[in-house]
matplotlib code that plots the C-alpha trace (Angstrom):
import matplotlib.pyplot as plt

x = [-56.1, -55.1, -52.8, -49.2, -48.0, -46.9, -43.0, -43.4, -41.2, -44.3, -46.6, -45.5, -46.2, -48.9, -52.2, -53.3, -56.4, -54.9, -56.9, -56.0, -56.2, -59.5, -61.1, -61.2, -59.8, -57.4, -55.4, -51.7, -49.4, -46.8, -43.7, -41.1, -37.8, -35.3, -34.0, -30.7, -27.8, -27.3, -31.0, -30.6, -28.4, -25.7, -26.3, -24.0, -22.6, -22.9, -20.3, -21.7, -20.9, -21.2, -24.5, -26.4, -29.5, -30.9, -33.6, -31.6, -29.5, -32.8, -34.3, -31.1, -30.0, -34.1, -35.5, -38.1, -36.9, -39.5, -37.3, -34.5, -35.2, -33.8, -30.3, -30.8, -31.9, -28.6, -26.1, -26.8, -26.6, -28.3, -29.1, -29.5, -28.3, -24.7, -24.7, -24.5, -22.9, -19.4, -18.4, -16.6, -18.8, -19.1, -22.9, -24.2, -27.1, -29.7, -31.9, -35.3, -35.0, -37.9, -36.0, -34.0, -30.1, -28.3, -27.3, -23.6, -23.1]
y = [6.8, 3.3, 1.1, 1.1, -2.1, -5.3, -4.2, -0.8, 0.6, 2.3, -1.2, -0.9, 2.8, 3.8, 5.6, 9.1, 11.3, 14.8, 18.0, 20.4, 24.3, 24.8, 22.2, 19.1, 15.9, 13.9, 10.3, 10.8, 8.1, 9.0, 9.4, 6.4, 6.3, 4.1, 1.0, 1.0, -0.3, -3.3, -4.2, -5.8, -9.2, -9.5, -12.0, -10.3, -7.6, -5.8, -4.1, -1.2, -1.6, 1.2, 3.0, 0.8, 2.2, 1.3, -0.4, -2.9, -4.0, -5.1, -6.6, -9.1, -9.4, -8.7, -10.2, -7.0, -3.4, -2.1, -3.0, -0.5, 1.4, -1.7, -1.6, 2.3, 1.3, -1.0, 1.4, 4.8, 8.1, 11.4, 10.8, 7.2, 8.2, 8.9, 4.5, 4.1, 7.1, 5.3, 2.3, -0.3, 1.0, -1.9, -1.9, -4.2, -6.4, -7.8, -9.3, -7.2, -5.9, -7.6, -11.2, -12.3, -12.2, -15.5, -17.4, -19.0, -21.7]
z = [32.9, 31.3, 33.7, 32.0, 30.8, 32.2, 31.5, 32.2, 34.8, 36.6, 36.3, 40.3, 41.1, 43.5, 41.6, 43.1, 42.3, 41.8, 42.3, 40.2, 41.2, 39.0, 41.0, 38.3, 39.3, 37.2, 37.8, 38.0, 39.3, 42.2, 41.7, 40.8, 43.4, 41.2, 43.7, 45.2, 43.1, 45.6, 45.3, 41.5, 41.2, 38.2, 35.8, 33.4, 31.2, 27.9, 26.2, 24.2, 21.0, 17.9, 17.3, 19.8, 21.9, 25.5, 23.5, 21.2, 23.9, 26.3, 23.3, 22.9, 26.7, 28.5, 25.4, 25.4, 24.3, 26.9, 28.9, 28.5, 31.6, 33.4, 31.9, 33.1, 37.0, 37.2, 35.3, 37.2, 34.9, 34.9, 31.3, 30.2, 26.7, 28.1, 28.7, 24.8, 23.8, 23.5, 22.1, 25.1, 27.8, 30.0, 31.3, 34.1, 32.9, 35.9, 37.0, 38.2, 41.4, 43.1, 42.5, 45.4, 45.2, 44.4, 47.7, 47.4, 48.9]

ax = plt.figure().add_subplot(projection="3d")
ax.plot(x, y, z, "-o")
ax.set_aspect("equal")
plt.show()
């Protein structure tokens, strides 16, 4: 199995050797458990605007479109197509979940 990318949400998951019922063993990663809401820091927000995807808006606020699955970790839906599906949605945009949270002062 090749290791996933540097901005892959599963860059961090745990590597397991599976054995399947027929006896062959295969590499599988374990399964990913999306952080808490509280666990990412706000540095700011996107409004959705017409005909925009996951991927466009991380490529102009992350600076990667890998890393969609972000905006989807801090803006909880069953289906991350439902945060672009209308125009005005408000979506939170932060920072990765392993930083720290800001102190104030």
């Amino acid at each position: 199995m090749s290791l996933p990318s540097p901005n892959s949400r599963y860059t961090d998951s745990q590597r397991l050797n599976v054995t399947l019922p027929d006896g062959r063993s295969t590499a599988a990663l374990a399964r990913r458990i999306i952080p808490p809401e509280d666990a990412h820091a706000t540095y700011g927000w996107h409004t959705v605007r017409e005909c925009e995807r996951l991927d466009l808006i991380a490529s102009q606020r992350l600076g990667d479109p890998e890393l969609w699955w972000r905006l989807a970790d801090a803006n909880p839906t069953l289906d991350p197509a439902d945060l672009t599906a209308k125009s005005g949605t408000k979506l939170r945009v932060t920072l990765p979940a392993s930083l720290p949270m800001p102190q104030e002062d």
